[in-house]
N, C-alpha and C positions, 0 to 999 in steps of 0.2 A: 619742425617745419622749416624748411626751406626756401632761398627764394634762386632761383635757374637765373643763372650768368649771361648775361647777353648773347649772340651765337660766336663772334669773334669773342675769345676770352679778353678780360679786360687786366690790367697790370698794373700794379704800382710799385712805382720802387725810389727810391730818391738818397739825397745825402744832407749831410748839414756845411753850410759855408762858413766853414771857420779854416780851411786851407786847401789849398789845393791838392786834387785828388793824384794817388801815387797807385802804385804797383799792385798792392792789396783792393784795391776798388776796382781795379781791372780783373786779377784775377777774382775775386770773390763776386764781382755783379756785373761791370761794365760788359764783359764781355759777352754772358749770356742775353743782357739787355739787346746786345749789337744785333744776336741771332734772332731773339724772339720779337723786334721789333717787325719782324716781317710777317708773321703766323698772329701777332697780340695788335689789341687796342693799345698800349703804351703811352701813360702818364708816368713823366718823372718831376717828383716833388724837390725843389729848392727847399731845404727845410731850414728855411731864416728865423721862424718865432722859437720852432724845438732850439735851435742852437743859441738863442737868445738867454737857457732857463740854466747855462753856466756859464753866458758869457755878458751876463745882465750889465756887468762893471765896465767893457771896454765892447758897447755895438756897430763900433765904427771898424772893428776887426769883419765884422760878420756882413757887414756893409759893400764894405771892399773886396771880400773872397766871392761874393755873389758872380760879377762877371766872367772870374777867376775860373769858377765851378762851370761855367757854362760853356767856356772854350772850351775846358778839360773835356766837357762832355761830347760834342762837334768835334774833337780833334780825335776820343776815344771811337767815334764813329759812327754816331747815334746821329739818326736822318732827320732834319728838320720837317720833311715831305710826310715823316711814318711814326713823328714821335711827338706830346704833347707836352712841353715843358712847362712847370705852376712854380712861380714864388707862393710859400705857404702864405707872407703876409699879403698876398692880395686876394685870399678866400679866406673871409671875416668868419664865414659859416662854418670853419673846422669850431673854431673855438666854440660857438655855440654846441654845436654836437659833441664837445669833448666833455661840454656840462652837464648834456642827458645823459652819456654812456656812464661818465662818475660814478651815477649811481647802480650802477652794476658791477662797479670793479670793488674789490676788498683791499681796505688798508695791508693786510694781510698779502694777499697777492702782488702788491706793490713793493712791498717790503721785502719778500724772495723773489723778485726777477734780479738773477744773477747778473746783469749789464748793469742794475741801477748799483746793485752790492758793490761791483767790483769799483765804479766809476766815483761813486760817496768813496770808500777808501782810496782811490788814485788822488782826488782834488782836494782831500784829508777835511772833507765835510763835517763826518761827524755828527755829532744834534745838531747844526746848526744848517743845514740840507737845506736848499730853497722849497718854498711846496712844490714850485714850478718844475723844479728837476726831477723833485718826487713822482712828482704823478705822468711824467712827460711818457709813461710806455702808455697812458690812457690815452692822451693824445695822438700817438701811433693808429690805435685802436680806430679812434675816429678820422684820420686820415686814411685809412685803407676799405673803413666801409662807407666812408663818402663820398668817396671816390668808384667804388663798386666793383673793388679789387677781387677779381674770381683768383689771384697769382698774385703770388709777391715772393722774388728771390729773396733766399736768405742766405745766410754763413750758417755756419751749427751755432755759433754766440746768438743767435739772432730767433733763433727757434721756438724759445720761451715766448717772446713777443707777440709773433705770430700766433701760436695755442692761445694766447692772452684774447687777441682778436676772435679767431674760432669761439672760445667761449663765449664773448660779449656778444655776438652775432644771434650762437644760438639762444641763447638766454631771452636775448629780445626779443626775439621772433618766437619762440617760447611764451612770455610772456602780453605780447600788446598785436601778435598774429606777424604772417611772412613778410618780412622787411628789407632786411639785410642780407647781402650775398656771405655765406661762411666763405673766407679763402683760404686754398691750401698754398704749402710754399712748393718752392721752384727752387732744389739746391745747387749748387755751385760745383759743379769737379773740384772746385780747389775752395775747399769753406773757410780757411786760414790760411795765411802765410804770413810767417812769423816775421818780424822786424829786424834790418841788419844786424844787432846785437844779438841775434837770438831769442828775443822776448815772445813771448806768444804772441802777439799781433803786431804789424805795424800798425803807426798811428799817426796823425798829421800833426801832432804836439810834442810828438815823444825822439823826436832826432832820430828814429832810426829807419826812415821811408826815402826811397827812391820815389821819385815825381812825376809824372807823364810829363812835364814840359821841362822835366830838367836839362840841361847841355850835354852834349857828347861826356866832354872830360870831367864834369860832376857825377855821371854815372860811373866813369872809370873809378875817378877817386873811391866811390862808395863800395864799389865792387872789392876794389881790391885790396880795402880794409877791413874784409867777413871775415868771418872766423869759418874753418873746414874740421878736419880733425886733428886736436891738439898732439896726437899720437903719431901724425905722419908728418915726420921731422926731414929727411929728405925723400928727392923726387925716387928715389930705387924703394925706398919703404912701400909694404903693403897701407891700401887708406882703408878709410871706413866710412861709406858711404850713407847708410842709415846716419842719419840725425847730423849730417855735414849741408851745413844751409845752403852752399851753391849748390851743391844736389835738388835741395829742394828749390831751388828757383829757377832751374834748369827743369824738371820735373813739371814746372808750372807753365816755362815758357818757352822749353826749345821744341817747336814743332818734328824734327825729326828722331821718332821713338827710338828708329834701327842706331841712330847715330847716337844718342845718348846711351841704348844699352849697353854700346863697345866703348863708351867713355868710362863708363861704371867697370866693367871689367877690365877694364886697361888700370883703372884708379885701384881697385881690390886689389890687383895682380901686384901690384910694381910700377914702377918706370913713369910715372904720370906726377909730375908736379903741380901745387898748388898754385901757383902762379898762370902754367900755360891753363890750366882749368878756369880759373877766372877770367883770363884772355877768354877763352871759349863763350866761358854767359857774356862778357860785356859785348862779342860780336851779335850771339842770340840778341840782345835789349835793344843794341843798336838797329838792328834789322826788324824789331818790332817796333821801337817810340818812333824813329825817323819818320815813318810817313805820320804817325800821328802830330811831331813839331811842325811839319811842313801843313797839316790842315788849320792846328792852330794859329801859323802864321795866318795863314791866308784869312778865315774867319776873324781875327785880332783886325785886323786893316779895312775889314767889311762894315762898315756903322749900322749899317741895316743889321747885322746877326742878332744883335741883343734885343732886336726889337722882337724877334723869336719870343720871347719870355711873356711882354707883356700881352702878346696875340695866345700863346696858349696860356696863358693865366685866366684868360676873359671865357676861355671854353672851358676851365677847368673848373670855377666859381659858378660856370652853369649846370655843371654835373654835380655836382653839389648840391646845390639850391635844390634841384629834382629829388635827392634823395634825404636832405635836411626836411622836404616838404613833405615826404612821406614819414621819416622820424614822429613828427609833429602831429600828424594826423593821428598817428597811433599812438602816440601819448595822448591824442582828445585834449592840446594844448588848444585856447579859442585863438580864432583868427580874429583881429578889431579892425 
């Protein structure tokens, strides 16, 4: 059993404030957000209680990145007029709903979603895991059918989660009749993009992200301390394009395909240094974040923008409540 998605699809998609959003949230969501804000309903979640369940010890990090996250958002291009922004901790009803769906998730299931695997080994958790971090993909769960996510972008890391949602959807409507919308995702052209150093993801903790709001000459700096190919020692050597990271960030962000194919075979060929190559992406970045710093500014100095937050938070606790209220009924919980 199923339950049909409202006629505008409905969207969720959000971040946790614990830094400010870089390069990798652009290409991996911001940007598909920017286009499908005009075709979608678009709720984006401030995910302040999830990012709370590893940063239990210092909240005043998570505190301060909030505002942080919100320019990053206005500046990445996302319209206040076509887009509904929610602090999670001002919809009380996730957490409710994250305690009915509980009991549809398996320890089991919990324990293999490879974000919580990889994240328990990154923070060297171990036995000693909060529950709260634990279970935090149920939480998910209940933020995307509370919201009445017919869509939710993902990266390929993120994939698991989503199926995680899918399941708990049909399961309940399965069980207690048609409730919940199943969502499918909405992926990314660019599902990854690996960290300055090469790592598999950038990360806002791990040193190795370019920032939407960083400065001209911090993005030089960063740029021009990647690694390319260890093999092409000077500019007359053949390079090697595959698995040379400005490739891939050019790949991600230089809008002209014809122009980067003749960069790539200039670089194969010969004659192409790693230097004027990096000149190349740091002009690309530039000619993408520029306008995004200039919105930021301007939004930063506007006191009314943040007020954005708490206006859609108040629509986003109502859509909620609507669909907590159905939960409930179908649980045959008594109303007093």
């Amino acid at each position: 059993m199923t339950v049909a998605p409202p006629a505008r699809p409905r969207i969720l998609t959000g971040d946790r404030p614990t830094g400010r959003l870089h390069l990798g949230h652009l290409a991996g969501s911001l940007r598909a957000r920017a286009q499908l804000q005009h075709t979608h309903d678009l709720f984006v979640l401030v995910a302040d209680v999830q990012a709370l369940t590893d940063h239990f010890d210092r909240p005043e990090t998570v505190h301060d990145h909030v505002p942080e996250v919100m320019l990053d958002y206005l500046a990445a291009g996302l319209d206040p007029a076509k887009v509904t922004f929610v602090l999670q901790s001002a919809v009380p009803e996730l957490a409710e709903l994250t305690l009915y769906l509980l009991n549809l998730v398996t320890v089991s299931k919990l324990r293999q979603n490879p974000t919580v695997k990889t994240e328990i080994a990154q923070k060297g958790f171990g036995d000693t895991v909060p529950a709260g971090f634990f279970i935090y993909p149920a939480a998910q769960v209940a933020d995307i059918v509370g919201f009445g996510a017919a869509v939710v972008p993902v990266g390929e890391d993120q994939q698991p989660m989503l199926e995680l949602a899918r399941d708990v959807a049909r399961r309940f409507n399965s069980l207690y009749g048609p409730t919940l919308v199943e969502p499918r995702a909405y992926l990314s052209a660019v599902p990854r993009l690996p960290g300055l150093d090469g790592g598999a993801k950038m990360g806002k903790s791990l040193g190795n992200a370019i920032f939407l709001a960083d400065p001209p000459e911090e993005v030089r700096r960063k740029v021009m301390g990647m690694y390319t190919d260890p093999g092409h020692l000077r500019a007359s050597d053949p390079g090697r394009v595959e698995g040379n990271l400005v490739f891939t960030y050019l790949d991600a962000f230089d809008p002209d395909p014809a122009r980067l194919a003749a960069l790539k075979d200039h670089y194969r060929a010969g004659g192409l240094g790693d230097v004027a190559l990096k000149r190349h992406l740091i002009g690309v970045l530039d000619d993408l974040l520029a306008p995004m710093r200039a919105r930021r500014s301007a939004f930063a100095a506007d006191p009314a923008a943040l007020q954005l937050l708490r206006q859609g938070s108040a629509r986003g606790r109502a859509e909620v409540r609507l669909i907590l209220a159905r939960v409930r009924a179908a649980l045959h919980l008594h109303v007093l």
